[in-house]
C-alpha positions in Angstrom: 0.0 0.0 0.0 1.2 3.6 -1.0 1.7 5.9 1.7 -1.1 8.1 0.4 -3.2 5.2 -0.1 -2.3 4.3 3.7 -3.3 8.3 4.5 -6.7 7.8 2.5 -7.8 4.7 4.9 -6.1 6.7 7.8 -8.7 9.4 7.2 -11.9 7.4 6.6 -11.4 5.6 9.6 -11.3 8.9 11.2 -14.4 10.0 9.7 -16.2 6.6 10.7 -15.0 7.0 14.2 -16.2 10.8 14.3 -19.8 11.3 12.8 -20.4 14.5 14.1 -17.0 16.4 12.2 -18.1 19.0 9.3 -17.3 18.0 5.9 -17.6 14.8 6.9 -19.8 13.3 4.1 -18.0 15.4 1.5 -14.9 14.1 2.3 -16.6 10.4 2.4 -17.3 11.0 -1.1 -13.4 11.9 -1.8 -12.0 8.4 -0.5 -14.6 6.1 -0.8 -13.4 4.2 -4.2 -15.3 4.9 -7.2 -18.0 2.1 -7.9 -18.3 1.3 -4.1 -21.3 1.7 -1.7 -19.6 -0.1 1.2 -15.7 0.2 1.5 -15.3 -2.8 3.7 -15.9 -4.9 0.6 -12.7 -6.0 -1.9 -14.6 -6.1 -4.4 -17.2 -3.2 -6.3 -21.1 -3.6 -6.0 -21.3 -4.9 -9.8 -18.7 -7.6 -9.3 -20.4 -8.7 -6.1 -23.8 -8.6 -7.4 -22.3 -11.4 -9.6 -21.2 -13.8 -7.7 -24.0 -13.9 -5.4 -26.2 -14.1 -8.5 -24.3 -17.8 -9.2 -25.4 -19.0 -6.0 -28.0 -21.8 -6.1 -30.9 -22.8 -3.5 -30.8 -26.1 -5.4 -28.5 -28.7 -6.5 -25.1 -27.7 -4.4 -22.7 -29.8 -3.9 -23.5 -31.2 -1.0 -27.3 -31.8 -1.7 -25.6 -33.9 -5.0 -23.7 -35.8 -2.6 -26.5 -36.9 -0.1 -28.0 -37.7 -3.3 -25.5 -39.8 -4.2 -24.9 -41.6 -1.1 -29.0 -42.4 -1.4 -28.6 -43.5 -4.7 -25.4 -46.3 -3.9 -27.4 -47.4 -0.4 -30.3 -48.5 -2.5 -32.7 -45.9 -0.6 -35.9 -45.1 -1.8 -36.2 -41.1 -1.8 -37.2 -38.4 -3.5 -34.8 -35.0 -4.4 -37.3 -31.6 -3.8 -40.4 -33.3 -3.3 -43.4 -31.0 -3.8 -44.5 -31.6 0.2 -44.6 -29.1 3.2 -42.0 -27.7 4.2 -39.8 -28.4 1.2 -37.1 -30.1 2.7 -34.3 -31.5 0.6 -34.9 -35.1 0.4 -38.0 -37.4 1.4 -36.7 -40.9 2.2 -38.2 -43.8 2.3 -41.7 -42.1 2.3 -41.3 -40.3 5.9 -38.8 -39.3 6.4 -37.5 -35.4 5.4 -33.9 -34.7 5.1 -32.7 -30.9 5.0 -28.9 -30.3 4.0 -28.2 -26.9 5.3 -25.7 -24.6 4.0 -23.1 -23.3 6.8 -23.1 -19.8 6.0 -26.8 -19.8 4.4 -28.3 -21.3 8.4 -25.7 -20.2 10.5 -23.8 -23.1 11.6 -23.2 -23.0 15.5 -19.7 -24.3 14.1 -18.5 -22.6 10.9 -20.7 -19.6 10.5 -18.6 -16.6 10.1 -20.8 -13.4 9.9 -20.1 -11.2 7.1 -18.2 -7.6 8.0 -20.3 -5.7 6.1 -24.1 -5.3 5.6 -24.3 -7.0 8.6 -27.7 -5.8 10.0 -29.3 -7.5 6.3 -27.5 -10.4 6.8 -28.2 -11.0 10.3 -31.8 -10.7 9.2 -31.3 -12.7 7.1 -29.7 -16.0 8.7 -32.0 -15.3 11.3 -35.5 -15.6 9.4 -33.9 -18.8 7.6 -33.5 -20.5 10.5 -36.9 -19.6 11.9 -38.5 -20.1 8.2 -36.8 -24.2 8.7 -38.3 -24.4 12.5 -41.4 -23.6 11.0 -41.3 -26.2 7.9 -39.6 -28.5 10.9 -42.6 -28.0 13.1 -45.3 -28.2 10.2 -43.4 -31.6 8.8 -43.8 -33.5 12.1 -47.2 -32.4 12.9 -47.7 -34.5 10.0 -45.8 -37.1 11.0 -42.6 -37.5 9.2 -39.2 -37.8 11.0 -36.9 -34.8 10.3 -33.1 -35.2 9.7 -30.8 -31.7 9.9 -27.7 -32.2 8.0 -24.9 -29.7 7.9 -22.9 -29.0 5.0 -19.8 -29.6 7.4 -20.6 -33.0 8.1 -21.4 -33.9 4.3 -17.9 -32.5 3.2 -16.1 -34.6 5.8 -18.1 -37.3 5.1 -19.4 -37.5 8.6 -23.1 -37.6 7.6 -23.2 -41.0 6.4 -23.7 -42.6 9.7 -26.6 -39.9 10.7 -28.5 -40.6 7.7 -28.1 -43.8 7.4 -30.7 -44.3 10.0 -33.3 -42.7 8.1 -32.3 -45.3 5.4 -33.4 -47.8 7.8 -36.1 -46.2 9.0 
């Protein structure tokens, strides 16, 4: 970093920690990079916007390999069945599997919250999780058996034990 690069970031951090200073959002306008709503970011709004835009709800990795597992145990199941709840996977007929995401349902173990946008994304974590208590609650009221898997446990293989019980059923 240049040492007027390093003076640039000296003074917004000055500005951030001082609110009340005159000229303050003129001179926010001076340093903040061109292209950038949120300077915390490394990358600009456009380029972000695009790589959350390639990130799917449906067939990730992980989903693809619960599936596969499924597929070599000889289960009977279903991939997105059209039922309450919308979990994952229905196996066997009652039983729902949900593959969670760690970032997307805030793993107690791996979520990492992001540094900016935080209030949005706290909202956001927060209402998915509630959203899959809800579907959780709704599913056994109608008398399937729920299975959580984390996207931890599918990577390191560690799932295969949990589910195979709903295999068995």
């Amino acid at each position: 970093m240049t040492s007027a690069e390093l003076a640039c970031w000296r003074l917004l951090e000055f500005l951030v920690d001082n609110p009340g200073f005159k000229l303050r959002e003129e001179l926010l306008l001076f340093v903040r990079p061109p292209g950038r709503s949120d300077y915390t970011d490394t990358v600009s709004v456009e380029k972000r916007s695009e790589i959350m835009s390639k990130i799917r709800g449906k067939g990730t990795k992980p989903e693809l390999a619960v599936k596969a597992f499924l597929e070599e145990a000889g289960a009977s199941f279903m991939y997105q069945p059209k039922i309450a709840g919308h979990p994952d996977f229905l196996v066997a007929g009652r039983t729902a599997v949900f593959v969670n995401g760690c970032f997307w349902h805030g793993c107690p173990e791996h979520y990492k919250e992001p540094k900016s946008n935080v209030e949005f994304w706290r909202a956001k974590v927060r209402r998915n999780a509630e959203r899959q208590d809800e579907a959780i609650t709704e599913l056994r009221a109608l008398g399937y058996r729920v299975f959580v898997l984390w996207e931890h446990s599918v990577r390191d293989g560690s799932f295969e034990k949990d589910l195979q019980q709903a295999v068995e059923g």
